[in-house]
C-alpha positions in Angstrom: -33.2 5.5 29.6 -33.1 1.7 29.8 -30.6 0.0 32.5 -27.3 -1.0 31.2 -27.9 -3.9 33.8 -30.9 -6.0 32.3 -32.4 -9.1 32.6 -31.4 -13.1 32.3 -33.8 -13.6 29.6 -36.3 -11.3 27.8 -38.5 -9.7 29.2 -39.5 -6.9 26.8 -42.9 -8.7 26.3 -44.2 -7.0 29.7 -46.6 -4.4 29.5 -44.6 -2.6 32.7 -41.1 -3.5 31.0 -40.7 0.7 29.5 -42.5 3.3 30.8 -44.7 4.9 28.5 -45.5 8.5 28.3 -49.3 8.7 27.1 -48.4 12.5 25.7 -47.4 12.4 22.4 -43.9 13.9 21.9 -44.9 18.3 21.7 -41.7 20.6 21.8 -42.1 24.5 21.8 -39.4 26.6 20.8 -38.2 29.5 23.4 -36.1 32.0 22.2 -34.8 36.1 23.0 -32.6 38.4 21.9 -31.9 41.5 23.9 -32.7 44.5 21.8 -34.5 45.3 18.5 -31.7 48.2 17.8 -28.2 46.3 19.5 -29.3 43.1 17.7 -30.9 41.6 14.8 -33.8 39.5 16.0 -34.7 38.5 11.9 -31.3 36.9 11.8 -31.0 36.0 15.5 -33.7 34.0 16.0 -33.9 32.5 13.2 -31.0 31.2 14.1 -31.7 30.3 17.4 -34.7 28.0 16.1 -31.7 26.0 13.5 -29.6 25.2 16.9 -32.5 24.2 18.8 -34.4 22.2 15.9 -31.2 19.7 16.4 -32.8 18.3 19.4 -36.2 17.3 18.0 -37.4 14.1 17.4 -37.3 12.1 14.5 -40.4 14.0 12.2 -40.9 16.2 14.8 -41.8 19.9 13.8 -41.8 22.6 16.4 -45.7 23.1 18.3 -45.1 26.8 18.9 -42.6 29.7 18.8 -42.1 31.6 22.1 -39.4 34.2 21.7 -39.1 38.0 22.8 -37.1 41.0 22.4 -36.3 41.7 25.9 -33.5 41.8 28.2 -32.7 38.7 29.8 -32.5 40.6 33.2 -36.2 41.0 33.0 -38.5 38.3 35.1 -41.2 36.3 32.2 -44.0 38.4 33.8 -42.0 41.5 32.3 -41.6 40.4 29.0 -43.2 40.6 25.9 -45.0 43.5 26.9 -43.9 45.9 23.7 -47.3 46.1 21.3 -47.7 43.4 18.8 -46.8 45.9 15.9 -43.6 46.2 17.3 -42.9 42.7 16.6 -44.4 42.6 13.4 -42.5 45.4 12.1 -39.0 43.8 13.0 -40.4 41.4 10.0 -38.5 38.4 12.2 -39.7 34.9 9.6 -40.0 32.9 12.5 -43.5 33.5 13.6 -44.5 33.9 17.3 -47.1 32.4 19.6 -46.5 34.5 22.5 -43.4 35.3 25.1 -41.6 33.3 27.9 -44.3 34.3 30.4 -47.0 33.2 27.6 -45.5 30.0 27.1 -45.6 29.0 30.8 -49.2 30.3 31.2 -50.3 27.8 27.8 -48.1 25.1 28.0 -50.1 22.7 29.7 -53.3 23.7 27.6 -51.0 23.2 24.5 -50.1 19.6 25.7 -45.7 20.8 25.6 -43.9 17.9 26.6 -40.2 19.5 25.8 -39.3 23.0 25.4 -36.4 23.6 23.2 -33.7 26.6 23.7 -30.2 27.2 22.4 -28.9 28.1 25.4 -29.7 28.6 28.9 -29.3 32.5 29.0 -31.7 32.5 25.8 -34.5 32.1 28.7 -32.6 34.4 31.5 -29.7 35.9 32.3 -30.3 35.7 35.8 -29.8 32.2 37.1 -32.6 32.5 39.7 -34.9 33.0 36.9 -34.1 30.3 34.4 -34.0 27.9 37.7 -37.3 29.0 38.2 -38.7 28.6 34.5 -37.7 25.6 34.6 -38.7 24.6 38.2 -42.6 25.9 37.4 -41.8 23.4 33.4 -41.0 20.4 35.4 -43.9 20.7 37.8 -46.1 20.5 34.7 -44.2 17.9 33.0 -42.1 19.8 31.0 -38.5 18.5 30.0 -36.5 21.6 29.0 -33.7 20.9 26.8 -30.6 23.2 25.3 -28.9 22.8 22.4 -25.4 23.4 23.8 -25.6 20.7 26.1 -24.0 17.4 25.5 -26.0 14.6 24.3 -25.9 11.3 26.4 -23.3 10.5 29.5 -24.4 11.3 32.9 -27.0 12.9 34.1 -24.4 14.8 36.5 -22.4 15.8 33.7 -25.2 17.5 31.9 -26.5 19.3 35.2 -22.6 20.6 35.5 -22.7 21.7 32.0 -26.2 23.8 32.6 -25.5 24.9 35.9 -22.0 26.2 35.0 -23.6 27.9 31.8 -26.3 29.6 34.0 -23.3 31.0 36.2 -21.7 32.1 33.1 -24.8 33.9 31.9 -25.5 35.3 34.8 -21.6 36.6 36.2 -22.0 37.5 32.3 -24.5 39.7 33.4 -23.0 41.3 36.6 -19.9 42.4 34.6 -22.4 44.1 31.5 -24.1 45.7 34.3 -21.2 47.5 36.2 -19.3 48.3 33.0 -22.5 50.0 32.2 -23.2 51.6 35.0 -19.7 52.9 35.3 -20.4 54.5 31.7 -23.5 56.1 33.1 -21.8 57.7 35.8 -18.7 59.1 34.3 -21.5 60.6 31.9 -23.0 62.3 34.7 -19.3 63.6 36.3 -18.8 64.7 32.9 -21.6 67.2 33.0 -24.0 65.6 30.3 -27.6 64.5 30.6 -29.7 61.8 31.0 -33.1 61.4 30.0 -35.3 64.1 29.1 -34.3 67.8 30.2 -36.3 69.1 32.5 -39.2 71.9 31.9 -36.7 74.8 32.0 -33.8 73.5 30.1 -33.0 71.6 26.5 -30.4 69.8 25.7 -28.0 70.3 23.3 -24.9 68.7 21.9 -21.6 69.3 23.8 -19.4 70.7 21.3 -16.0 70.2 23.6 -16.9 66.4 24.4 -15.3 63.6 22.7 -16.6 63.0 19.2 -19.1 60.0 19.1 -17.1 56.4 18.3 -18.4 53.7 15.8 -19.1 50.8 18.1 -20.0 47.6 16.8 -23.6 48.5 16.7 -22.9 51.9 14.8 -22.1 55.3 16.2 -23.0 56.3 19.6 -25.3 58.8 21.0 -23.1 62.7 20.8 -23.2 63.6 24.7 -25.7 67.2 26.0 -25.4 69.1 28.3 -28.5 71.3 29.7 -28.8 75.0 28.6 -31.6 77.6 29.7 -34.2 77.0 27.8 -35.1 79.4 25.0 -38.8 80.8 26.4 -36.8 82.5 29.7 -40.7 82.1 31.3 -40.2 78.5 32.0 -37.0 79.5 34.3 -38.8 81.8 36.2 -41.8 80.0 36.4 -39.8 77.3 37.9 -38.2 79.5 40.3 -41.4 80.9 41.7 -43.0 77.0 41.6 -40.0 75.9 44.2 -40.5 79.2 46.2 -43.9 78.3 46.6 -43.1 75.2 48.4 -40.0 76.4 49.7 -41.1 79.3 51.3 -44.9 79.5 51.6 -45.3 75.3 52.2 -47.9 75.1 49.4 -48.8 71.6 48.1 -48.9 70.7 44.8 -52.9 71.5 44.1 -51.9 75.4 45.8 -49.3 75.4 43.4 -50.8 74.0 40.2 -54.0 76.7 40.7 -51.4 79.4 40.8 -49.5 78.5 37.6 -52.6 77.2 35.6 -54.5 81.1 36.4 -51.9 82.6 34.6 -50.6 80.7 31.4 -49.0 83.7 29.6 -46.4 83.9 32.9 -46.4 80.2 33.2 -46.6 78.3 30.1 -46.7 74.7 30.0 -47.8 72.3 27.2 -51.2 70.8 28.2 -51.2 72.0 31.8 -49.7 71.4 35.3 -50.2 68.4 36.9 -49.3 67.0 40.5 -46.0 64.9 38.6 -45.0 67.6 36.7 -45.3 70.0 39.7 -43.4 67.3 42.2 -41.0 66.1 39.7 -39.7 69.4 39.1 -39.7 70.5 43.2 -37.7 67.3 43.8 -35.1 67.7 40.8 -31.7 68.2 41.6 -30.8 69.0 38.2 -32.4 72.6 39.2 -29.6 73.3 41.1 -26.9 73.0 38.7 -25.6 69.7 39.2 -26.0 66.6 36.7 -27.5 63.9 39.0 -27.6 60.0 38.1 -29.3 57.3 39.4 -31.8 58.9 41.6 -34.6 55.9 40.1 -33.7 52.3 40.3 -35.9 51.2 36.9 -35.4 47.6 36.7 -37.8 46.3 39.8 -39.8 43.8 38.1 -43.2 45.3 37.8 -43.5 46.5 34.2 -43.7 50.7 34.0 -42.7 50.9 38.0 -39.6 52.7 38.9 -38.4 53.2 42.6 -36.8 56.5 44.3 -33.4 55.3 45.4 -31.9 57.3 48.3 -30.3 60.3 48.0 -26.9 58.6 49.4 -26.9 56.4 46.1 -26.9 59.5 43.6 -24.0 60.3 41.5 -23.7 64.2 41.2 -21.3 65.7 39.6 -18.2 67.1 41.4 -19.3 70.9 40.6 -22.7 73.3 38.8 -22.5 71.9 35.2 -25.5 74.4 33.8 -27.4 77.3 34.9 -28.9 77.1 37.8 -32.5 77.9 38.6 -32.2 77.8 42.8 -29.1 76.9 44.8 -28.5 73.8 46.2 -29.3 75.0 49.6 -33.0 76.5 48.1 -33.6 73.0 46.8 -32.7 71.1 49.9 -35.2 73.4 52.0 -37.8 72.1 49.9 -37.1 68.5 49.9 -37.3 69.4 53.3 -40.5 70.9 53.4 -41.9 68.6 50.4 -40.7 65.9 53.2 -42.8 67.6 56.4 -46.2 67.9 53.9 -46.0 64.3 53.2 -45.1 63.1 56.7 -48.2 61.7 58.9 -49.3 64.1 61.9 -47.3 61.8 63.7 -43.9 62.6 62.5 -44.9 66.4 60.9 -43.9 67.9 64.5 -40.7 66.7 64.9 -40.0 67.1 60.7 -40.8 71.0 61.6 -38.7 71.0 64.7 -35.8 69.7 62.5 -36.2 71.6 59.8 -36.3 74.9 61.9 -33.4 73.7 63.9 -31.3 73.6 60.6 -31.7 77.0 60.1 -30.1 77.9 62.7 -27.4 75.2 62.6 -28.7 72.7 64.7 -29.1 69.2 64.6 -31.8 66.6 66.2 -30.7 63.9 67.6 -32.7 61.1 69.3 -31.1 59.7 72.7 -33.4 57.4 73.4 -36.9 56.7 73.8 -40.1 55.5 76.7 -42.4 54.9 74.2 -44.6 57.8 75.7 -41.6 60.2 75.5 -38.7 60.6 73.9 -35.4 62.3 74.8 -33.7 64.3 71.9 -30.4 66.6 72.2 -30.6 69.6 69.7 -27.7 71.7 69.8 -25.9 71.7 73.1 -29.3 70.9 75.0 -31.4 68.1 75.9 -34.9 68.1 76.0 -37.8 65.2 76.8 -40.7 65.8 74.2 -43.9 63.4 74.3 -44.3 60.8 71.6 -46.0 61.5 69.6 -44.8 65.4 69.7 -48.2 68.1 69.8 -48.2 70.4 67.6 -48.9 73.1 70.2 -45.4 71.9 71.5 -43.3 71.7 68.6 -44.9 75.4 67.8 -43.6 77.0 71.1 -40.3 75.4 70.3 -39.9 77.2 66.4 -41.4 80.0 68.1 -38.8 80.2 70.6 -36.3 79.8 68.5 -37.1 82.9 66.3 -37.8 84.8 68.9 -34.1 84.5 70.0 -31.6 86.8 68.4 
């Protein structure tokens, strides 16, 4: 922009007098929508290139289209990843060069001197994110411009209108999630299911539930429950699999070599495998209970989900289904599942604790040398070397069932 403030007398014969950029002029187009089923991505973006197109040069004609179906929650190295026949068959006229995270790994190669959105939230909904973006675009040389924005004034005015439009987005995005969420865990008090049932159950539709409501996107989803599935083998091969580990302490390669030698008495499509064997030990759902949020999905490595803690699951208030162990069956294996995976270290003291519970007994550290530690357990204290032997934590179980 030239100063408002010039010279006495002309000077726009200087070769200095503007500053010439030596790129010409390049804008890309960046675009999302959040869903291929909630939205319309052949009318949306579209759309979304007729805002943006406003703020192009005189002549100019877009370099490259960027644009994904994917939430805006999602970092650029998580998007775009659906197939490319995915995005051909949502028959969207506006062609496509590639994502947000394709875009900044080409833009300099391309020679992108602008890239053109409608709207801040179009590139993230977190604001972290679409600070970023543009943070990594400016390093390269990249002026990022959005439609809604207004044209001209002060270049504090402008940064007020993004910024307050990236807090919009992303409080937007806060309130979409815990209205969500909430929905997801009355679900689960209610007794229905998530996801796929597990091996010895289907799910059905819940007859006495509310019936589905036409949103604005069409009619929900009818809520299920869990029922015993029809083959009665899978419920008892499910019972034996968590006895197994429950009881006998077998890991998952004892336990897959006794299902797989008998197939008639354990069927399974394909065969047993290690996930299958520890996804179904470590399911609550066995017990009874509809259980939500026991995976936090969104951590921002595509196809990785993390194991929240059990203190952050949302069971529901009473058994829901048939069970295939009791609650207190299923938390003995946890707790044994717990002492297999535990180092030599810590599988002592795991023991210790887990025998200790059987009789009523808690563990409690007191506090610690570093060569010994103090623990009460019960009413008593004792001083057990750190790390505990296993010779030591032996005579303790052993004692303990030797007792009456």
């Amino acid at each position: 922009m030239l100063s408002p403030f010039g010279p006495p007398i002309d000077l726009s014969d200087l070769s200095n007098f503007v500053h010439v950029d030596p790129r010409p002029r390049r804008s890309a187009f960046c675009g999302r929508v959040s869903t291929k089923d909630q939205q319309n991505p052949s009318s949306s973006i579209p759309r979304q290139v007729v805002l943006a197109a406003q703020r192009l040069g005189e002549g100019e004609e877009f370099t490259g289209y960027f644009w994904d179906v994917e939430s805006g929650m999602l970092p650029p190295e998580s998007r775009g990843l659906g197939p490319q026949e995915m995005y051909d068959a949502l028959r969207v006229p506006t062609p496509r060069d590639g994502g947000l995270q394709d875009l900044l790994d080409r833009v300099e190669l391309l020679g992108v001197t602008h890239v053109l959105a409608e709207r801040s939230d179009r590139v993230a909904r977190a604001m972290l994110t679409s600070l970023t973006v543009e943070h990594e675009l400016h390093k390269a040389g990249v002026e990022v411009v959005y439609a809604n924005e207004p044209v001209g004034g002060t270049e504090s005015g402008r940064l007020r209108t993004r910024r307050y439009g990236q807090v919009e987005a992303e409080v937007y995005r806060t309130v979409m999630l815990e209205m969500s969420t909430g929905g997801q865990i009355q679900h689960a008090l209610g007794g229905h299911n998530h996801g796929h049932p597990p091996y010895p159950y289907i799910a059905v539709v819940d007859e006495n539930a509310p019936p589905p409501s036409r949103g604005r996107f069409g009619e929900t989803r009818p809520k299920k429950k869990l029922v015993r599935h029809p083959d009665n083998r899978r419920f008892e091969a499910t019972r034996e699999l968590c006895r197994l580990r429950r009881e006998e302490h077998l890991k998952a390669a004892d336990i897959i070599a006794i299902l797989s030698a008998d197939p008639e008495r354990y069927p399974i499509e394909g065969r047993w495998t290690h996930n299958r064997v520890e996804g179904l030990i470590g399911n609550p759902k066995l017990a009874g209970y509809q259980v939500y949020n026991r995976k936090a999905s969104r951590t921002g490595l595509p196809g990785y989900s993390r194991w929240n803690p059990i203190s952050k699951w949302v069971w529901s208030p009473e058994p829901v289904h048939e069970a295939v162990v009791s609650l207190e069956q299923w938390k003995q294996a946890q707790e044994v599942t717990a002492g297999l995976r535990a180092g030599p270290e810590d599988g002592p003291l795991l023991r210790i604790r887990a025998a200790a519970r059987q009789r009523g007994l808690t563990v409690t550290e007191i506090n610690s040398t570093g060569s010994h530690t103090q623990y009460r357990i019960g009413t008593r204290q004792v001083v057990l070397p750190t790390p505990i032997p296993d010779a030591v934590a032996q005579h303790f179980i052993e004692d303990w069932e030797s007792t009456p």
